[in-house]
PAVOLO-132799 format. One record per residue (C-alpha): residue number from 1; chain; residue in three letters; z, x, y. Coordinates in pm, whole numbers, always signed. Example, Ala and Ser with C-alpha at 12.3 -4.5 7.8 and 13.67 -1.06 7.14 Angstrom:
! PAVOLO-132799
+-----+--------+--------+--------+--------+--------+
| num | chaine | residu |     up |   east |  north |
+-----+--------+--------+--------+--------+--------+
|   1 |      A |    ALA |   +780 |  +1230 |   -450 |
|   2 |      A |    SER |   +714 |  +1367 |   -106 |
+-----+--------+--------+--------+--------+--------+
This chain:
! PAVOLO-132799
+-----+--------+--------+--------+--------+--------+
| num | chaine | residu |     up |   east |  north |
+-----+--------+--------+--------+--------+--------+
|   1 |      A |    UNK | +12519 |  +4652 | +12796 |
|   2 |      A |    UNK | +12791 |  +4820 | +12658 |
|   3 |      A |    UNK | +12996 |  +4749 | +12336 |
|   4 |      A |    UNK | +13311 |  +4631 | +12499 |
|   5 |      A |    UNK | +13083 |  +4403 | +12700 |
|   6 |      A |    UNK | +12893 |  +4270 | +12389 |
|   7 |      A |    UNK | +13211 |  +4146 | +12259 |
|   8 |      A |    UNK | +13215 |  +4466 | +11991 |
|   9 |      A |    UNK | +13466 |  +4755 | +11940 |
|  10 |      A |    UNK | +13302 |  +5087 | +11937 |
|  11 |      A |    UNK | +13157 |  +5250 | +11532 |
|  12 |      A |    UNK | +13447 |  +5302 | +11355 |
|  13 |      A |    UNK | +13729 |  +5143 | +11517 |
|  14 |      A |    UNK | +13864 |  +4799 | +11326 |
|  15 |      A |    UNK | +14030 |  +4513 | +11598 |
|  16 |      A |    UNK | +14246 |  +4253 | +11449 |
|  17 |      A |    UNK | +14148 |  +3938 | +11600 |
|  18 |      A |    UNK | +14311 |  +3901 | +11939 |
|  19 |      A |    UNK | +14481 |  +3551 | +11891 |
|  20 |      A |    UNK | +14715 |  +3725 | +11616 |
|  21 |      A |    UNK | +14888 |  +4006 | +11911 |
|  22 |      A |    UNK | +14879 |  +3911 | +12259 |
|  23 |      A |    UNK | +14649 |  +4109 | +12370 |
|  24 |      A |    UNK | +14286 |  +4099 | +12544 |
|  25 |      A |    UNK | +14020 |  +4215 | +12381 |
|  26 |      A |    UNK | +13985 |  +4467 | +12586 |
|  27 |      A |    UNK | +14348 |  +4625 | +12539 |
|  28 |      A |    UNK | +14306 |  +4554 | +12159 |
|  29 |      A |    UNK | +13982 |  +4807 | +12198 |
|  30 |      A |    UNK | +14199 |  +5078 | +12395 |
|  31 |      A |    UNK | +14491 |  +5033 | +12131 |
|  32 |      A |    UNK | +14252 |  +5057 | +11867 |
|  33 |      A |    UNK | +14099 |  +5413 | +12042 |
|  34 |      A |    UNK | +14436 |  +5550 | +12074 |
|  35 |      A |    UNK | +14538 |  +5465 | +11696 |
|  36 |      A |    UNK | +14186 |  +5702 | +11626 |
|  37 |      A |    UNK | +14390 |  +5967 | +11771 |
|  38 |      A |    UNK | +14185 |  +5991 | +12160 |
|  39 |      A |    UNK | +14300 |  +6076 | +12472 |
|  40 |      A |    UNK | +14283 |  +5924 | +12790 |
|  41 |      A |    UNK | +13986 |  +6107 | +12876 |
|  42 |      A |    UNK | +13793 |  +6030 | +12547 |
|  43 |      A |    UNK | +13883 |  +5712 | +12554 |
|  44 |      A |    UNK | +13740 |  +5619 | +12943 |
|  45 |      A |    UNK | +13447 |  +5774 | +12809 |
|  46 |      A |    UNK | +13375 |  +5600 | +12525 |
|  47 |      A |    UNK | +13481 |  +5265 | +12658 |
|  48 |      A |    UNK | +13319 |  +5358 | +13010 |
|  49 |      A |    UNK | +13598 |  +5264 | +13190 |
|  50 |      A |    UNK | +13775 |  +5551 | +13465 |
|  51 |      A |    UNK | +14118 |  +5695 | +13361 |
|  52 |      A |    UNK | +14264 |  +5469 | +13616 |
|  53 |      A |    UNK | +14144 |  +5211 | +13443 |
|  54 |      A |    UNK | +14251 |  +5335 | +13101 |
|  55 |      A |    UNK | +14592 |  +5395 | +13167 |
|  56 |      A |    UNK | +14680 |  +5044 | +13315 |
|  57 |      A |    UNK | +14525 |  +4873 | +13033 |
|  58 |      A |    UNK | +14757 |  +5129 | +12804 |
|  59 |      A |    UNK | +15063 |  +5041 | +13054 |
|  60 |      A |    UNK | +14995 |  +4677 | +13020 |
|  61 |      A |    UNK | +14936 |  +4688 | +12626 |
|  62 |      A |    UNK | +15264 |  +4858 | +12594 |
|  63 |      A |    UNK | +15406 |  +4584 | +12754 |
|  64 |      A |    UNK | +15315 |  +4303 | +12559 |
|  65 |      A |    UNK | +15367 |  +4509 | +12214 |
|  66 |      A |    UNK | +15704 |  +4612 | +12326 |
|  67 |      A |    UNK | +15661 |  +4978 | +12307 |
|  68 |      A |    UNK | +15651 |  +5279 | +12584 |
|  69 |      A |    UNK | +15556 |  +5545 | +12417 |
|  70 |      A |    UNK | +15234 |  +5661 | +12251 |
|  71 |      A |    UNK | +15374 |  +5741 | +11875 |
|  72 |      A |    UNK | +15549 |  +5396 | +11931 |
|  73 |      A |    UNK | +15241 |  +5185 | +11975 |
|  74 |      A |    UNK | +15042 |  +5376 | +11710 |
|  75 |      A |    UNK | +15337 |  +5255 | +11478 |
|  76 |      A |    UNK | +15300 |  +4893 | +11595 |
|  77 |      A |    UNK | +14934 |  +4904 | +11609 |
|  78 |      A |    UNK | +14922 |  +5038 | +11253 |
|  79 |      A |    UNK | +15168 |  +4738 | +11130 |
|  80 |      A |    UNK | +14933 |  +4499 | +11339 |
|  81 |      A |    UNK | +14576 |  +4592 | +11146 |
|  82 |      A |    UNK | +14501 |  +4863 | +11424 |
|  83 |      A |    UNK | +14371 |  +5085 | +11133 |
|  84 |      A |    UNK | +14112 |  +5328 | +11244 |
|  85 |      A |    UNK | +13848 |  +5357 | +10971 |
|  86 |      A |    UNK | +13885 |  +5622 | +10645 |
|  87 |      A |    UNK | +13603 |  +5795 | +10549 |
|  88 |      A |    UNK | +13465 |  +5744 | +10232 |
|  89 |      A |    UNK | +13475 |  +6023 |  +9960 |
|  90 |      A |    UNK | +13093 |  +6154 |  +9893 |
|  91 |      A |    UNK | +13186 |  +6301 |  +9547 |
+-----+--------+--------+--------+--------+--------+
């Protein structure tokens, strides 16, 4: 089974509940990827989806957050609780 299936986002990517933005869980998980910066090649892959697949869950994400380009939904996503994770320091 994999994560998105479980009901969990893949290690290292935070999703704000999906009753707060509109979207599924599943475009919450794809917003979330693309906030960590991947493409739509990385992110298929790590949410085992095709790139067909990817980029009409992008297209229909955009949609509902009012956005239609990329920097624009990392924006929205960011003011939404889309953050992707920060390392912490090892000093």
């Amino acid at each position: 089974m994999s994560s998105t299936e479980s009901g969990t986002a893949p290690e290292g990517t935070e999703v704000p509940s999906t009753s707060t933005t509109n979207l599924s869980a599943r475009e919450s998980e794809i917003v979330a990827l693309i906030v960590q910066g991947l493409s739509h090649q990385e992110i298929a892959e790590t949410a085992f989806l095709s790139i067909n697949s990817v980029k009409t869950y992008i297209r229909t994400a955009y949609r509902k957050m009012g956005v239609t380009r990329r920097s624009q939904a990392v924006g929205w996503a960011i003011q939404h609780g889309f953050a992707p994770e920060v390392p912490a320091d090892d000093d």
